[in-house]
C-alpha positions as CSV (number, residue, x, y, z in Angstrom):
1,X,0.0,0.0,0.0
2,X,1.4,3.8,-1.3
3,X,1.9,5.9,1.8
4,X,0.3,8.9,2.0
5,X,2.5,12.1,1.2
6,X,3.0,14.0,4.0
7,X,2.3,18.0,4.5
8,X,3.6,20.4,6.7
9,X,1.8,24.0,6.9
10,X,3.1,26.4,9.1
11,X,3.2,30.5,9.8
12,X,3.2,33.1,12.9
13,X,-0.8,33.9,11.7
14,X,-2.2,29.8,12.4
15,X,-2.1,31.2,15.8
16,X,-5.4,32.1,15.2
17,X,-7.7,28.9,14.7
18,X,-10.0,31.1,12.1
19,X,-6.3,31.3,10.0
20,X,-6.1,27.5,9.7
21,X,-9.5,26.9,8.2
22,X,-7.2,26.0,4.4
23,X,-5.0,23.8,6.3
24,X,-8.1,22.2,7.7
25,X,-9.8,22.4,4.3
26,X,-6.2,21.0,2.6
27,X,-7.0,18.2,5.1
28,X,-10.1,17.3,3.8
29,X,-9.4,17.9,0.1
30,X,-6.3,15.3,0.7
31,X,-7.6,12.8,3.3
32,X,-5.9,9.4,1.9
33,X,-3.6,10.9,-0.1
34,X,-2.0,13.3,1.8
35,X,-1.5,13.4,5.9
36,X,-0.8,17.0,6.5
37,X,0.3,18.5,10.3
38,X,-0.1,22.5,11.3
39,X,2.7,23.8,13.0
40,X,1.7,27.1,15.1
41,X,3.4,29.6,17.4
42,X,2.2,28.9,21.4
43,X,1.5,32.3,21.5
44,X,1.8,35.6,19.5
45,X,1.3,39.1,20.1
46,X,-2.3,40.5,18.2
47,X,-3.6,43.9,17.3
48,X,-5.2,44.0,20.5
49,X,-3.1,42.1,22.8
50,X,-1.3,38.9,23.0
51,X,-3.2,36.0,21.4
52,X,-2.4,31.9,22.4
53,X,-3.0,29.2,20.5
54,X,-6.4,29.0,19.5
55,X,-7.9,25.0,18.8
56,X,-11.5,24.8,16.8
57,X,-13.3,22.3,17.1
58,X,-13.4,19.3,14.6
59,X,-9.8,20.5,13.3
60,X,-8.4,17.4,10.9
61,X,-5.0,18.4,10.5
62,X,-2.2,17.4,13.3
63,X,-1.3,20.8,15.4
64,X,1.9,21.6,16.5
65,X,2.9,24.0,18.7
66,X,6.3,25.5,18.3
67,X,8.2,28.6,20.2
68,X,9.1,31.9,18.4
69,X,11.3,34.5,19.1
70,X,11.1,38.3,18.6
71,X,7.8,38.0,17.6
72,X,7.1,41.5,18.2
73,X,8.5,42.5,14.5
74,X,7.4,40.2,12.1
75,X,10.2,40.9,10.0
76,X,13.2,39.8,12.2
77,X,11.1,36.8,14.4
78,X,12.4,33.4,14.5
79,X,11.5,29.9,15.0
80,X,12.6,28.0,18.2
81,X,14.3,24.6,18.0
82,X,10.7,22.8,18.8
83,X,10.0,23.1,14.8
84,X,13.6,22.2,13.7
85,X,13.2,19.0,15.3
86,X,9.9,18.6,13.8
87,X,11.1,19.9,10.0
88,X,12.8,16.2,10.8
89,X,10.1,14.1,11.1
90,X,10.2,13.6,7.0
91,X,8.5,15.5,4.7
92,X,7.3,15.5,1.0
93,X,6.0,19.0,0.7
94,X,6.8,22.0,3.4
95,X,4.2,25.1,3.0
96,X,6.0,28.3,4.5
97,X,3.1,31.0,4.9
98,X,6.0,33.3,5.5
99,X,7.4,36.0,3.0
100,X,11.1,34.8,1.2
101,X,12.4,37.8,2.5
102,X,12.0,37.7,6.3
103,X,14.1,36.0,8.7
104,X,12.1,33.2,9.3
105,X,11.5,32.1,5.7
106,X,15.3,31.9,5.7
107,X,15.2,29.8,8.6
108,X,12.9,27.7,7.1
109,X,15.4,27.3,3.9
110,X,18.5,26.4,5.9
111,X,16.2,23.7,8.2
112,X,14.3,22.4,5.9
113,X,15.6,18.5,4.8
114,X,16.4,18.7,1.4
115,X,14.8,16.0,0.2
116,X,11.4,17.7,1.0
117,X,9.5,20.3,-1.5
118,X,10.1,23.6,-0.3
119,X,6.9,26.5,-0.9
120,X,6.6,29.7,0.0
121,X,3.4,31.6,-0.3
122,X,3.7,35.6,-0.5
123,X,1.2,38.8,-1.1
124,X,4.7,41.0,-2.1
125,X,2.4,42.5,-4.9
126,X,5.1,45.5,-5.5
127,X,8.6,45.1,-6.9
128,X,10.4,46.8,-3.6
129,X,14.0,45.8,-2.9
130,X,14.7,45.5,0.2
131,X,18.5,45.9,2.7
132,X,20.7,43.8,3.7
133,X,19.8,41.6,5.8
134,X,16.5,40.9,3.9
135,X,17.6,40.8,0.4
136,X,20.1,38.6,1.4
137,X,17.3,36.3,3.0
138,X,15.3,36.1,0.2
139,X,17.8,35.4,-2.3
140,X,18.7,32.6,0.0
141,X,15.2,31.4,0.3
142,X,14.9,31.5,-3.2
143,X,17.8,29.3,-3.9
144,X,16.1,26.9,-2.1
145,X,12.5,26.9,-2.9
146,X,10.8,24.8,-4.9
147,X,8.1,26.8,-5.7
148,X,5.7,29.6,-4.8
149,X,2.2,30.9,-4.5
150,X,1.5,34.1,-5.2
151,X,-1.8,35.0,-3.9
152,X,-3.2,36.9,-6.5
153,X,-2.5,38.5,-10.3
154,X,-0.6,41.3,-9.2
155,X,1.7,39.5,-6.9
156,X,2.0,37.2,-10.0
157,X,2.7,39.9,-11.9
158,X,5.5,41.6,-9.8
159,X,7.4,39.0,-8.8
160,X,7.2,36.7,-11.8
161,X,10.5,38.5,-13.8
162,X,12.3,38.7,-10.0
163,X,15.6,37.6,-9.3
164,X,15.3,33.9,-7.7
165,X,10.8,34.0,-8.7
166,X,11.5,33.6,-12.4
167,X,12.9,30.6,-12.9
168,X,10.5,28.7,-10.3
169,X,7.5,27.3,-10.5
170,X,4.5,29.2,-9.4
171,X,0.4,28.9,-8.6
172,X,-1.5,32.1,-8.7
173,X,-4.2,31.1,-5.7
174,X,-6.3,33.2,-3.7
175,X,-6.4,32.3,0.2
176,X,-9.5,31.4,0.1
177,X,-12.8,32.2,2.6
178,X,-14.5,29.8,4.7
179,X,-18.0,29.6,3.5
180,X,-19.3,27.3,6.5
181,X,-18.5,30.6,8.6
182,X,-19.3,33.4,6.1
183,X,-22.4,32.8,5.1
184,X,-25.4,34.6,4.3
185,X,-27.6,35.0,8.0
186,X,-30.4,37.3,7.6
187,X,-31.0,36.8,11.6
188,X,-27.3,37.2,12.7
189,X,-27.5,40.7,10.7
190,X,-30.9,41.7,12.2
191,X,-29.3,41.1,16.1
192,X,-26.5,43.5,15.0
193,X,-28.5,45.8,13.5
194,X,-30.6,46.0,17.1
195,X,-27.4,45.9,19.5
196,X,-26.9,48.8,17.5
197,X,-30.0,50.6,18.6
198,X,-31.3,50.5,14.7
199,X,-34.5,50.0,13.6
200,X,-35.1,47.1,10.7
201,X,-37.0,49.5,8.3
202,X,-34.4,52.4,7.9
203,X,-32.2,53.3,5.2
204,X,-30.2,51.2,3.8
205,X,-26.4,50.4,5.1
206,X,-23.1,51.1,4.1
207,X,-20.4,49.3,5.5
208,X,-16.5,49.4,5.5
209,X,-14.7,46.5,7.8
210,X,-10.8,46.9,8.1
211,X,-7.7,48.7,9.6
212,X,-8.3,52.7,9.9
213,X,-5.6,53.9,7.9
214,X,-5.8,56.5,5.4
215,X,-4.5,54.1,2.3
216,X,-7.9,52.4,3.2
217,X,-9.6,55.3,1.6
218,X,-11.8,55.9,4.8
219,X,-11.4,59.9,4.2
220,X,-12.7,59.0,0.2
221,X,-15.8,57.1,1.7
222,X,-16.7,59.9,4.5
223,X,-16.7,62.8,1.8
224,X,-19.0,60.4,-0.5
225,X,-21.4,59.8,1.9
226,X,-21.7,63.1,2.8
227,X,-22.5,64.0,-0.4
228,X,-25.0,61.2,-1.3
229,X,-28.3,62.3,-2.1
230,X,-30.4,59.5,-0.5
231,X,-30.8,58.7,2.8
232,X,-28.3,55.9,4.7
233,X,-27.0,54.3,7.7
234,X,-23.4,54.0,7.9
235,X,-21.2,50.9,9.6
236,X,-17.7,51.2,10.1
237,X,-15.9,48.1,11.9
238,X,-12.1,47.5,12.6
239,X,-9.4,49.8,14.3
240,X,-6.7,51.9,13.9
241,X,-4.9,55.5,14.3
242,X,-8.1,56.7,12.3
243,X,-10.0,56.1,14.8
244,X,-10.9,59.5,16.5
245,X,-11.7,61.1,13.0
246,X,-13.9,58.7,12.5
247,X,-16.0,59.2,16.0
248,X,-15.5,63.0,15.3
249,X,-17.6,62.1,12.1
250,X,-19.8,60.3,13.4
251,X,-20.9,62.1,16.2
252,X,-21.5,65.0,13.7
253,X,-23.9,62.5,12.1
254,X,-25.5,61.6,14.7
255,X,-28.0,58.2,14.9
256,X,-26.7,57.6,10.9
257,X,-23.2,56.3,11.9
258,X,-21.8,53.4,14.0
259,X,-18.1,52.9,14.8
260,X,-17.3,49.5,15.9
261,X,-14.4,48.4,17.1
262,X,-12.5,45.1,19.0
263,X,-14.6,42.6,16.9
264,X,-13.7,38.9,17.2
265,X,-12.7,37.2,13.7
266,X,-15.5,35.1,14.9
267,X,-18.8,37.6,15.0
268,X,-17.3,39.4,11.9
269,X,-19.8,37.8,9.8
270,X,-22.5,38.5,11.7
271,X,-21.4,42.5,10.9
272,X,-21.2,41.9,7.5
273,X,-24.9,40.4,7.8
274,X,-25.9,43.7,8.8
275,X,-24.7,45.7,6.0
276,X,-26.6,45.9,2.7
277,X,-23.2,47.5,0.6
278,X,-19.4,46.7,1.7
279,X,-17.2,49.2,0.7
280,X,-13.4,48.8,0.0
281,X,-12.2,52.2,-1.0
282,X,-8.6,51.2,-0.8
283,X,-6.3,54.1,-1.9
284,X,-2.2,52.8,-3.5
285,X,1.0,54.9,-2.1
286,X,4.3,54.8,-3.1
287,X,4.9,51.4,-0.8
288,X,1.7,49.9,-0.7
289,X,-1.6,48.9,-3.0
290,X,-4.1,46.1,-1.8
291,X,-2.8,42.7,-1.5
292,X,-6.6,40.9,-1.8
293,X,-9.0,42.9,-0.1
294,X,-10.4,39.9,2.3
295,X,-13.2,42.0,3.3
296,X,-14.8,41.9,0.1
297,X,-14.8,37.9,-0.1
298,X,-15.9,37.8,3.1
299,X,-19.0,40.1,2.1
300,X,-19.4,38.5,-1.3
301,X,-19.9,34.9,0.8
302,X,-22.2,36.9,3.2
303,X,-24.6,37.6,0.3
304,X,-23.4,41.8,0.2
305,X,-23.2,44.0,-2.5
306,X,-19.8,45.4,-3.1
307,X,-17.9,48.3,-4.1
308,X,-14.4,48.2,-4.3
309,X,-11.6,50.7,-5.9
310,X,-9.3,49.6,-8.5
311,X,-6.7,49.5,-6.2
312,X,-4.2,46.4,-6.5
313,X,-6.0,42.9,-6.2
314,X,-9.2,44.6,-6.1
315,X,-10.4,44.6,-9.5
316,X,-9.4,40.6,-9.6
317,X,-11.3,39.4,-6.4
318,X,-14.3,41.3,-7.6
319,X,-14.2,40.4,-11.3
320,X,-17.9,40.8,-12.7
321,X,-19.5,40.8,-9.5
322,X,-19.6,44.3,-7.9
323,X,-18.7,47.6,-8.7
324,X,-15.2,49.4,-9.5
325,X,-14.5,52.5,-8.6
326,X,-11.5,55.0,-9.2
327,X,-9.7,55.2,-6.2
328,X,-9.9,58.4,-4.5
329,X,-12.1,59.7,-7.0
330,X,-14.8,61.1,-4.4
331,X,-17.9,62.1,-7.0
332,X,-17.4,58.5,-8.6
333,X,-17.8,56.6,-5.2
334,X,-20.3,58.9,-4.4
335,X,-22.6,58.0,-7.6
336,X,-21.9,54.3,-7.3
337,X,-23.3,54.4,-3.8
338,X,-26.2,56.2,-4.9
339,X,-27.2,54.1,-7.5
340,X,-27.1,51.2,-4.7
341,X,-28.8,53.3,-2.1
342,X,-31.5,53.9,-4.7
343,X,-32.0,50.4,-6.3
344,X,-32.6,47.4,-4.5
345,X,-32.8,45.3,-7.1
346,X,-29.7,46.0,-8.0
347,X,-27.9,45.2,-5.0
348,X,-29.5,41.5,-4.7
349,X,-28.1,40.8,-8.7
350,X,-24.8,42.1,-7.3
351,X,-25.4,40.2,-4.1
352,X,-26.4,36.9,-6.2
353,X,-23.1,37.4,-8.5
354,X,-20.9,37.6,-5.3
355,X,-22.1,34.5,-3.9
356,X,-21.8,32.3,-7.1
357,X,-18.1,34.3,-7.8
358,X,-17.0,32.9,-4.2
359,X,-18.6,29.5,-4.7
360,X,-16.3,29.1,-8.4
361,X,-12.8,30.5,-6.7
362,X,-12.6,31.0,-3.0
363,X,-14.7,28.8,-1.2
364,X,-11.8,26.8,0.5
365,X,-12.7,23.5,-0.8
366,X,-11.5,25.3,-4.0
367,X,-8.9,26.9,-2.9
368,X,-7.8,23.4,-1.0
369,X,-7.8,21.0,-4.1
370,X,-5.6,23.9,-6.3
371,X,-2.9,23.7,-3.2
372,X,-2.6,20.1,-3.2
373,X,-2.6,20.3,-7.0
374,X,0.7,22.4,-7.3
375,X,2.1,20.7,-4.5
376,X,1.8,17.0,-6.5
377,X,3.0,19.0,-9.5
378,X,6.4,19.6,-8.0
379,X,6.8,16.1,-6.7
């Protein structure tokens, strides 16, 4: 009998159960063909404080947790010697969900057996070089990688003529959502919408879930609602330095505007249930343009209308099934979310094309199967 071929997944975000739902689902996609282990940091330190390993229920794959070090800067953190004993154990395939270029992904390259299949996955969607030591790194990575996944077209499309990228094999795959979790819930959204203090039969509402930076194009989305010449509810959910503009906003708006912040990964769809548009007004600058814009498959799978800019990955996660928008181009956003405001039907056809969009590419079954496809490739 042929032995199953054996996986290992690991990066600093599976400290998060929510972030291990495509190892779970590479699980299922593989189960007799593949045995696949997570390896996880005991603990890391989160947006709003330190996070430990987090189990879910039913998880398929083997977990492993392993000690980091300096995991206060992503950049310069390292693994403990709990996962080079386990890089060990024998491997066909070894998934690194961490960027060539950091020190860890280096680590990975100079532990890593080399009769196993080295991959990194990355969302470096800009050609940036970087110093020394982290050129260095990646070049050294690189040298030993089998293969890569860019996670999207326009990482593709940077990286593919890069130094050490162009000669490798490579799978353009998108993360992927969890569709058991987002979902659409009519209920979930009404129980939000009332914890809110709103009542069911008001305006429509506009939603925007995310960090508050400015490159999110929050300051764009404000001066388009402001000008919108129907009636709305507004729902803003996340955190960041933007935060006190925001409230300052709001409270000049009075009941029309919610600011939510310190949401669990787990009740963020039930937020997205309570909005009727997502917007994802993402802005590029000179070192950053949107790497996927999660948000909007998360909404799409919830059954929500979206807008999105043409930042970055934008245009390619929402394909035929929402509406583009010039970034930072204020009058534009503010017609699109008109038109939504005003027609209904509308925003069920968009609603209807999101769902099916996310059922075809990133429901994680999907997503799953095309992982395990490009890893048998390189074996």
């Amino acid at each position: 009998m042929t032995r199953p071929l054996r996986l290992l997944t690991l990066g600093h975000s599976y400290v998060v159960g929510t972030n291990r739902r495509l190892a779970h689902a590479i699980a299922q996609a593989g189960a007799g063909e593949w045995e696949v282990t997570v390896a996880a940091p005991k603990a890391f330190p989160g947006d709003l404080g330190p996070i430990a390993l987090e189990p879910f229920p039913g998880e398929m794959p083997r977990l492993v947790p392993v000690s980091v070090h300096g995991a206060g800067r992503v950049h310069t953190m390292r693994y403990g010697r709990h996962l080079r004993a386990l890089l060990r154990e024998g491997w066909d395939v070894v998934h690194c969900w961490e960027e060539p270029f950091v020190l860890a992904g280096a680590q990975l390259a100079a532990w890593t057996p080399p009769e196993a299949r080295l991959v990194y996955a990355t969302f470096q969607n800009l050609p940036k070089r970087y110093p020394p030591p982290f050129a260095w790194a990646e070049r050294y990575a690189l040298r030993r990688a089998a293969g890569w996944v860019a996670f999207g077209a326009t990482v593709h499309d940077a990286l593919r003529v890069r130094r050490g990228y162009e000669h490798l094999p490579v799978a353009v795959i998108s993360p992927g959502v969890d569709t058991e979790l987002f979902r659409p819930e009519a209920q979930a959204g009404a129980r939000v919408r009332h914890s809110l203090g709103w009542r069911e039969d008001g305006p429509p509402v506009i939603g925007f879930l995310g960090r508050f930076v400015a490159e999110k194009g929050l300051r764009t989305l404000i001066g388009a609602l402001d000008a919108a010449r129907e009636p709305w509810r507004a729902l803003i959910v996340g955190g960041g330095a933007m935060e006190g503009e925001l409230r300052a906003w709001a409270a000049r708006r009075e009941d029309a505007v919610r600011i939510v912040t310190g949401v669990p990964h787990h009740d963020v769809p039930a937020y997205l249930n309570a909005m009727d548009v997502l917007c994802a007004p993402s802005q590029t600058t000179a070192r950053w343009m949107e790497q996927l814009g999660r948000m909007l498959i998360e909404a799409m799978a919830c059954g929500v209308a979206v807008i999105g800019s043409d930042s970055g990955e934008i245009p390619h996660v929402v394909g035929d099934a929402g509406m583009i928008v010039a970034e930072a181009d204020e009058a534009a956003w503010t017609r699109a979310i008109d038109r939504l405001l005003v027609d209904a039907a509308y925003r069920h056809v968009l609603a209807d094309a999101g769902l099916r969009r996310v059922g075809a590419h990133f429901a994680l079954p999907v997503v799953a199967r095309r992982h395990l496809d490009f890893f048998q490739s390189l074996l």
